[in-house]
C-alpha positions in Angstrom: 34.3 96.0 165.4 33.0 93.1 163.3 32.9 95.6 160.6 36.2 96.3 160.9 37.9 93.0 161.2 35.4 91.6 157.6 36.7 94.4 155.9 40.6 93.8 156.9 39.7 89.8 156.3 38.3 90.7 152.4 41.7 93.1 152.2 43.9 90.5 153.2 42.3 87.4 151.2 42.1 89.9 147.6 45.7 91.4 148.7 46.9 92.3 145.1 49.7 94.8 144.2 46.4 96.9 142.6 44.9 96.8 146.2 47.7 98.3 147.6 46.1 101.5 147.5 43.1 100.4 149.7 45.2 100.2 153.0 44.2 103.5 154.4 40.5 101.7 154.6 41.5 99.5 157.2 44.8 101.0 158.7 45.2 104.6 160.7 46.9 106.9 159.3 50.1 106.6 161.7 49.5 103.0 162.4 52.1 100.1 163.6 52.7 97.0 162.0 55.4 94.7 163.2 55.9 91.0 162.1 59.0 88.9 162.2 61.0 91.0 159.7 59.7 94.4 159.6 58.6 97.0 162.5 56.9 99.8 160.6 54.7 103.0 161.3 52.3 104.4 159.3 49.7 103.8 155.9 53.0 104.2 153.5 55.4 101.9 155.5 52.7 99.4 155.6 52.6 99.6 152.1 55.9 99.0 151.1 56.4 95.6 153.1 53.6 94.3 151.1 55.1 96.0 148.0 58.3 93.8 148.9 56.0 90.7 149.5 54.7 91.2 145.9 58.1 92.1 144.3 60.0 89.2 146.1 57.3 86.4 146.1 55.1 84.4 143.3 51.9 83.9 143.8 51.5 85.2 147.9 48.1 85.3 149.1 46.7 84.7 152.7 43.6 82.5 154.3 42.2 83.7 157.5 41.1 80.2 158.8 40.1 81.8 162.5 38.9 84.8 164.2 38.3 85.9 167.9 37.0 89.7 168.2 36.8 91.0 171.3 36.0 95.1 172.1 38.5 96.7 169.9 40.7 94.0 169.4 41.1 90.8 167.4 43.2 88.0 166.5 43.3 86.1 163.4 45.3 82.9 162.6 45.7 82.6 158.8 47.9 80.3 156.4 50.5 82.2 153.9 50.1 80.5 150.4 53.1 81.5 148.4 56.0 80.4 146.2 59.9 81.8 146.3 61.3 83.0 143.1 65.1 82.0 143.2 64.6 78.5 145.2 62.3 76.0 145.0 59.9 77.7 142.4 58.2 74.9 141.6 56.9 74.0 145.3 54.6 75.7 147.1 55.1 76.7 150.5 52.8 77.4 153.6 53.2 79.3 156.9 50.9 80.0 159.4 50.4 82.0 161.6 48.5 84.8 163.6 48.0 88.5 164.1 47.2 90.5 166.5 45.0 93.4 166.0 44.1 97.0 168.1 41.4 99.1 166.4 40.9 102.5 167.5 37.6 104.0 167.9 36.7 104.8 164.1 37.6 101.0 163.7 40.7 101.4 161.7 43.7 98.7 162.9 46.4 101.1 165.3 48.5 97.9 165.8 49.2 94.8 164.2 51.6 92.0 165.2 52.2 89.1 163.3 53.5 86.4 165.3 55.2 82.9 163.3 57.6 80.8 163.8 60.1 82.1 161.5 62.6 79.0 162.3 60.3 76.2 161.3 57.8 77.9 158.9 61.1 79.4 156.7 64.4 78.5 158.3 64.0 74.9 158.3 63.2 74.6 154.8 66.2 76.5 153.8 69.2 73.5 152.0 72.0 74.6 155.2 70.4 76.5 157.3 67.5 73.6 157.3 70.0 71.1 158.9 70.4 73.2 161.5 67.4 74.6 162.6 66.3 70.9 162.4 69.4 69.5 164.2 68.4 72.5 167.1 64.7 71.6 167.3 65.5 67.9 168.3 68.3 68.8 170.4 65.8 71.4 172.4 62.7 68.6 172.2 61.5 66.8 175.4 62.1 63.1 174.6 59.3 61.3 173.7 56.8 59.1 176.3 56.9 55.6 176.1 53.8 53.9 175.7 
């Protein structure tokens, strides 16, 4: 399986819209991917949230900075480099985050989950919605010790 998760890692870290095309090396043919926004089956599905990712975003590109691998199934945590066309073009933003990954027995990925924390790694920064995602964190926060 470690051949299978270095080849999904180089996919992911060259991710252009030309590689597009090379999905069906690393995913099964009916294959599920689910993150935060999209719950998807199969190579072409797969394709087309990254297609919107391309068309939507400047710049997107993704750092695995961990990996566990265990039998057929990994995890990596990565970091989201990208920068939003219509707000804030200017300034990069970050999110991190981790997936999930089932391999089946040729070693193509059968599942994928992204899991983020879509309220502080987008939400928050967003001008009204921002306030209150911020204003809920605190309220929801366990006061802090005193030393």
């Amino acid at each position: 399986m470690l051949a299978a998760v270095a080849c999904l890692v180089q996919l992911y870290e060259q991710l252009t819209p030309q590689h597009l095309d090379s999905l069906h090396l690393c995913y099964a043919p009916q294959a599920h991917f689910k993150d935060p926004f999209n719950d998807v089956r199969g190579v072409a599905s797969i394709r087309q949230v990254f297609a919107h990712m391309f068309a939507t975003l400047e710049a997107p590109r993704f750092a695995v900075t961990e990996q566990l691998v265990q039998g057929r199934q990994a995890f990596l945590a990565w970091e989201f480099h990208f920068r939003l066309r219509r707000w804030r073009a200017d300034q990069p933003q970050c999110i991190r985050g981790g997936s999930l990954l089932r391999f089946d027995a040729q070693g193509l990925v059968q599942e994928h989950r992204d899991y983020w924390d879509t309220a502080e790694e987008l939400y928050e920064k967003l001008p009204v919605l921002g306030v209150l995602m911020r204003g809920l964190r605190r309220a929801g926060a366990a006061p802090q010790a005193q030393a």
